[in-house]
DOBA-96113 format. One record per residue: y, x negated, z of N, C-alpha, C in turn. Coordinates in steps of 0.2 Angstrom, whole numbers, plus 5000, padded with zeros to 4 digits. Atoms other than C-alpha are relative to their C-alpha. Layout:
N
YXZYXZYXZ ...
end
This chain:
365
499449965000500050005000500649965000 499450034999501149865003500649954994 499950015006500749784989500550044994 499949945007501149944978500749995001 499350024998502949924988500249964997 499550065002503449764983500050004993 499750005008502949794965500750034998 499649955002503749954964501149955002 499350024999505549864972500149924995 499850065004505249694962500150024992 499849965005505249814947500550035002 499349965001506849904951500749944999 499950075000507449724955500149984993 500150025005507149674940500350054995 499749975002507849824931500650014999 499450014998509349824939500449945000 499650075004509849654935499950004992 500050035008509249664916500650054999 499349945002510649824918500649964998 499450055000511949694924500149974995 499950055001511649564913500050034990 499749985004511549684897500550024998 499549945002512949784900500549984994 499750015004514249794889500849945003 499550054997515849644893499749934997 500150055002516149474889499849935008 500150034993515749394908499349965000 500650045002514449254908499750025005 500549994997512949264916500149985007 500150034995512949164931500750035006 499549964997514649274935499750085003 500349954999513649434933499450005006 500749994997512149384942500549995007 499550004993513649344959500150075002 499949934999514149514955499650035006 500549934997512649614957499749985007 500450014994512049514972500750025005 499649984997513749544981500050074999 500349914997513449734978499550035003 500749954996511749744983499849945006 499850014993512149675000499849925002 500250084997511649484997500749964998 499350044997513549434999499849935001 499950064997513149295011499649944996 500550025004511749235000500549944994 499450025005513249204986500349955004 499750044997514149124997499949945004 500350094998513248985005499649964995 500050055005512648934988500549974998 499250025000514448934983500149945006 499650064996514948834998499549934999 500550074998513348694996500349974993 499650015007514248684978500549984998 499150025000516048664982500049955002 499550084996517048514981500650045000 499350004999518748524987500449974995 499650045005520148474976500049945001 499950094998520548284976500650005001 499250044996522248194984499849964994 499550045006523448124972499850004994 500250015006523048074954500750054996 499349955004523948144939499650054994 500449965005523748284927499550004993 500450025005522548284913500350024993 499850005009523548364899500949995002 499350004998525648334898500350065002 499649944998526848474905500550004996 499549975006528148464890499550064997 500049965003527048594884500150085005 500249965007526648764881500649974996 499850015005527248744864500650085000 499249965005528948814858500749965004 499350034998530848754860500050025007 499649994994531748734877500550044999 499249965001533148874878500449975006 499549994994534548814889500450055001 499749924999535348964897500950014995 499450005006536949034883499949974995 500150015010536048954867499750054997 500249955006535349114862500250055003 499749944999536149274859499750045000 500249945000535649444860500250024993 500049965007535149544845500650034997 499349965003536449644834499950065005 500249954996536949804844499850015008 500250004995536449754860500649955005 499750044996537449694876500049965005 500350044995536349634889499849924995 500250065004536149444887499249975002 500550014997534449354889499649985006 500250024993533549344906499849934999 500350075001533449144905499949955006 500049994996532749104918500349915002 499950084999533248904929499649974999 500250035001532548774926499750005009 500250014996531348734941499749945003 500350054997530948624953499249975003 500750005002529248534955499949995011 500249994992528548564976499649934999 500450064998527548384970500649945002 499550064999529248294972500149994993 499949995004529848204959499750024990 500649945004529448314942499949934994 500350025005528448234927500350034993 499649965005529348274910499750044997 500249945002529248444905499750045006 500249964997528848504921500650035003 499649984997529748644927500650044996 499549985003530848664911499550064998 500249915002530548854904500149994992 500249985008530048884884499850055000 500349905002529949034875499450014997 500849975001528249094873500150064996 500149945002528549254865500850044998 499249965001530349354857500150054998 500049915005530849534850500250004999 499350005002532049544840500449934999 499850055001532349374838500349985007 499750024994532849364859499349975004 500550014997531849274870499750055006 500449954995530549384881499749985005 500550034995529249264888500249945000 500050085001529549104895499449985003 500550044995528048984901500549935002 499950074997528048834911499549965005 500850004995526848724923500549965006 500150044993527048654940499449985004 500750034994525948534952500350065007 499849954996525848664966500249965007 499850034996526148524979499949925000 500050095000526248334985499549995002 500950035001524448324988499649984995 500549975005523648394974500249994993 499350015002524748304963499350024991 500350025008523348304947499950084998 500249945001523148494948500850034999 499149965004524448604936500150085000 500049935001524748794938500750054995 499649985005525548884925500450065001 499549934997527049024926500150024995 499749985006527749144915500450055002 499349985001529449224914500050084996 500249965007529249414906500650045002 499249964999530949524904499850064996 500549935000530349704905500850054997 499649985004532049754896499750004991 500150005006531249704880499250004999 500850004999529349724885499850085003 500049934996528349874890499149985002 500250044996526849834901499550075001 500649945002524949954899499549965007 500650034997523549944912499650024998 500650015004521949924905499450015004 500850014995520149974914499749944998 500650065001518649844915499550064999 500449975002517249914906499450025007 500450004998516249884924500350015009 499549974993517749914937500649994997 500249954996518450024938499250044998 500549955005517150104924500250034998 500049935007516750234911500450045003 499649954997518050384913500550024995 499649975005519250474901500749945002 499650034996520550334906500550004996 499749995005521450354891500249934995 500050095004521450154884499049994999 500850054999519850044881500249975002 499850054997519349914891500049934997 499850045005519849804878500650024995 499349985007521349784863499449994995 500349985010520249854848500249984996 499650005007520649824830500450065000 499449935002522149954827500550005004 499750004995522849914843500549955003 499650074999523549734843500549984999 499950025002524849744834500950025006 499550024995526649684844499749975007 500150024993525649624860500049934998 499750064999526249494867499849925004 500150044994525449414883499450075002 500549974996523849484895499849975006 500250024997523449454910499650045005 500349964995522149494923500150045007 499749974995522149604937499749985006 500250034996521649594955499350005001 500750014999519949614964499650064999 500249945002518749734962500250055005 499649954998519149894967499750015008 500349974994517949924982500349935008 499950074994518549744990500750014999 499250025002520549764983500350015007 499550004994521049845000500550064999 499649955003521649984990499650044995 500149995004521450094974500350004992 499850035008521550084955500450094998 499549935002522750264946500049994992 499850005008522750284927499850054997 500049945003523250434918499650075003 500349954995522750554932499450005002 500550024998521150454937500049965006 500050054991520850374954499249985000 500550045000519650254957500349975008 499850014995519550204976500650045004 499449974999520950274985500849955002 499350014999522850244986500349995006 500050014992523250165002500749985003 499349984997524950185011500149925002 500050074999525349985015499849964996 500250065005524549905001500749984992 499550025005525349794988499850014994 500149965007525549884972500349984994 499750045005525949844955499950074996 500049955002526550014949500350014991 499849975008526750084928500150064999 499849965000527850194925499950034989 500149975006527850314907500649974995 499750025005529350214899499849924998 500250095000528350034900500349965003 499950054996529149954913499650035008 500150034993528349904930500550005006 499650024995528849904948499149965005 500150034996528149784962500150035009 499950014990528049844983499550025003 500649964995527149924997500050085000 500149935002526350084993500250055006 499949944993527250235004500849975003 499450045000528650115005500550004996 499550025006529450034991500050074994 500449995006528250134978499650055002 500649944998527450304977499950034994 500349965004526550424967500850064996 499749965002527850524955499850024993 500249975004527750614939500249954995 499950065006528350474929499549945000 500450055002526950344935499450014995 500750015006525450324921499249965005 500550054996524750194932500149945007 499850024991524450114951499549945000 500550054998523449944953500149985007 499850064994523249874970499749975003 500550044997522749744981500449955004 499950034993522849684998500750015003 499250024998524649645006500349974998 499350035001526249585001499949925001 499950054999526249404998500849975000 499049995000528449394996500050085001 499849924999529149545005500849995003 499150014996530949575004500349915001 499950075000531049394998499749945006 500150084995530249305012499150005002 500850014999528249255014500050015004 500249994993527449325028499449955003 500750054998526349225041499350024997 500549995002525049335037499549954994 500550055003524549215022499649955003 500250084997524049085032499450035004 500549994996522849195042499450064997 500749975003521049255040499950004993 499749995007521249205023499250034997 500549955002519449245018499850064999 500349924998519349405026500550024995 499549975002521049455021500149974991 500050025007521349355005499649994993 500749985007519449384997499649935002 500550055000517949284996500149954997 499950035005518349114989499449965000 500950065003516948974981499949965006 500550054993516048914997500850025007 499550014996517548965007500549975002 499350055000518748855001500550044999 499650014997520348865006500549994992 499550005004521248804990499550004993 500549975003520548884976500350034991 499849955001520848984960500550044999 499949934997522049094962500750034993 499549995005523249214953500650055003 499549964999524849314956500550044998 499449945007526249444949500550035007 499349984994528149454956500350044998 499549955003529549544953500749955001 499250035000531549444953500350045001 499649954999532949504959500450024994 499649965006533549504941499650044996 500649975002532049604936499449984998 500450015005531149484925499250015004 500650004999529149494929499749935001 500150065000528349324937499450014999 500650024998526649274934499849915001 500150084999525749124941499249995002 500750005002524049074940499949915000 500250085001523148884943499449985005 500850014997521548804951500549965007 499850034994521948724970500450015003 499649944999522948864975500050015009 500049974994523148904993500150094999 499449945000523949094998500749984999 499350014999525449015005500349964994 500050025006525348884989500250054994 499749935002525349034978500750055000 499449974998526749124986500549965000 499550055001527948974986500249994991 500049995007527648964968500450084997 499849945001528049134966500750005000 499450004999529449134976500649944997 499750045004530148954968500250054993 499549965005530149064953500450064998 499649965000531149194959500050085002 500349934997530049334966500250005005 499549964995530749434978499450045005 500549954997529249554980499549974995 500250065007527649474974499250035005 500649954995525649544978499449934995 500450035002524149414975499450074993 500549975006522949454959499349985003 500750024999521249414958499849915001 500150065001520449244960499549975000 500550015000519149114959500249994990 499649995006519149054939499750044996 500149955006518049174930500250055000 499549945003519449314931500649974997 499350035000521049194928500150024994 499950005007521849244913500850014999 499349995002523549224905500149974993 500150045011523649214883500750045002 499449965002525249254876499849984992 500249985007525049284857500649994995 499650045004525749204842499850054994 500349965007526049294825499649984994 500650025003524649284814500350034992 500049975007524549314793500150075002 499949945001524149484798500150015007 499749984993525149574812499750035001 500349944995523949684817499549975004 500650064993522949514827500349954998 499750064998524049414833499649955003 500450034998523249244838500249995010 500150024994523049214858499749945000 499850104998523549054867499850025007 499750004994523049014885500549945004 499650034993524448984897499849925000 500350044998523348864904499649954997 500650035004522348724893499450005006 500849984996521248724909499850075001 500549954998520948884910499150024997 500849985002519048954909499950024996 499849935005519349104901500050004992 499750015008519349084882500350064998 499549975001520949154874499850074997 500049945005520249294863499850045006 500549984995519449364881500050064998 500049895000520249564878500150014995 500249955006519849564860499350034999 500849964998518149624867500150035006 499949974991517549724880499949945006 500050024994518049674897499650025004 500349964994517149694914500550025004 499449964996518949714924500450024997 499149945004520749794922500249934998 499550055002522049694915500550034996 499449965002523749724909500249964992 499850015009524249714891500850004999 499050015000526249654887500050014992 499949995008526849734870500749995000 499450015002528649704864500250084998 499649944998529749864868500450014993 
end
């Protein structure tokens, strides 16, 4: 009889992993199999493999690709006008300083990634996130939501299937003006919150959490759900996860503590990791920032050096890291995608297929 047991469940076992690992999404194998074990309550399992497998970043050294890139001119702020017709001039952002001391050429200067109208939209740039970790580079971008309009996207496997009114990909038909993409936070049952798109709720919507709100004219807002940010007849879409890392301009201790529990499971428990984030500026533009050997408080200094004000951690760890911004191609209708990051993991085409998470899509307003 016991016997008959363990077939019956090493069959189901087996079943249920061949589910995982055919489904539909572009997520490697060795990603999906951490998945399904964190679902089906071998967590810890994950994680002290993870940890017997972690190394720490390394002290000092220097980067392995130059920081005069991403690729495109430098704008110094007042070299480029605004379109005919128009009287706002371009959110340009400062030039930035580097937290490693002093900066390496082309770090910290801002390039345009991305333009509408012939105005700069998207700026990138990379900084060492501090004077340790001096050979590790994390990447930023600068998005100006006057001339951008900002979609969120399901994951074919979180949230899941559901009328959600998008795919959990940019289809063929779809591509054509996008700009930029980037990933979104943790999965829904761990974010600390819930997911909202087009009058579907996944998880629920939790009064204190840090939200990354879409409204119906494609701009975005950034705060605390119940607070800054609520439900109204104009939002389309609600992401969230976890708490506030810049609130009302100024980082709270809270990063520094319980980071695990509070700030997500990271590879073996490390400490500096991974990670991703999305701000908001007092002059509206949209920050994101993303890089490998990330702290929270790391992370959030980055943010804040770029100008965030109000600012909520993304997902992390590198097999969700994602940041392309998109170059025009022969035909407009598939613009090519660049990442951000030369290190990053992710290869750039990732949301010309189905995805397993959300992720937000930047098209030109």
């Amino acid at each position: 009889m016991a016997a008959v047991g363990l077939a019956a469940l090493l069959c189901w076992v087996a079943f249920s992993i061949g589910q995982t690992l055919t489904a539909p999404g572009n997520t490697g194998t060795t990603a999906r199999l951490a998945e399904w074990a964190r679902d089906h309550y071998l967590g810890p399992v994950v994680t002290f493999g993870e940890w017997i497998s972690y190394n720490p970043p390394k002290v000092g050294g220097k980067p392995q690709f130059a920081l005069t890139a991403p690729s495109g001119p430098s704008t110094p702020a007042g070299a480029v006008q605004p379109r005919a017709g128009t009287s706002s001039s371009p959110a340009v952002p400062a030039r930035l300083t580097s937290p490693a001391g002093t900066p390496l050429p082309g770090e910290g200067q801002w390039r345009v990634l991305a333009s509408v109208h012939g105005v700069p939209a998207i700026y990138g740039t990379y900084l060492r996130p501090d004077s340790v970790h001096t050979s590790y580079v994390a990447g930023l971008a600068s998005m100006d939501p006057r001339l951008l309009t900002f979609q969120l996207r399901p994951g074919h496997e979180d949230p899941g299937p559901a009328n959600w009114g998008y795919a959990p990909y940019l289809p063929a038909g779809s591509r054509q003006g996008v700009l930029a993409t980037f990933n979104g936070g943790f999965k829904i049952n761990q974010a600390g919150g819930g997911f909202y798109l087009n009058g579907i709720t996944r998880g629920t919507l939790t009064r204190g959490a840090a939200s990354l709100v879409y409204y119906r004219d494609g701009k975005v807002a950034i705060g605390v759900w119940g607070r800054d940010v609520t439900m109204t007849s104009q939002v389309v879409g609600v992401r969230q996860n976890l708490r506030p890392i810049i609130d009302h301009g100024q980082i709270p201790a809270s990063v520094d503590q319980n980071v695990q529990s509070q700030w997500g499971a990271t590879l073996g428990g490390g400490y500096y990791v991974w990670r991703s984030g999305l701000g908001v500026a007092k002059d509206g533009r949209l920050v994101y920032v993303y890089g490998p050997a990330l702290s929270v408080r790391t992370l959030a200094g980055l943010l804040q050096r770029a100008g965030a004000v109000e600012a909520m951690e993304l997902d992390i760890n590198p097999t969700w890291m994602s940041y392309m911004y998109y170059k025009p191609a022969p035909n407009p209708a598939s613009p090519s995608p660049v990442n951000l990051l030369p290190t990053q993991p992710e290869p750039a085409r990732r949301y010309y297929s189905i995805n397993s998470r959300d992720f937000t899509a930047v098209f030109a307003r």
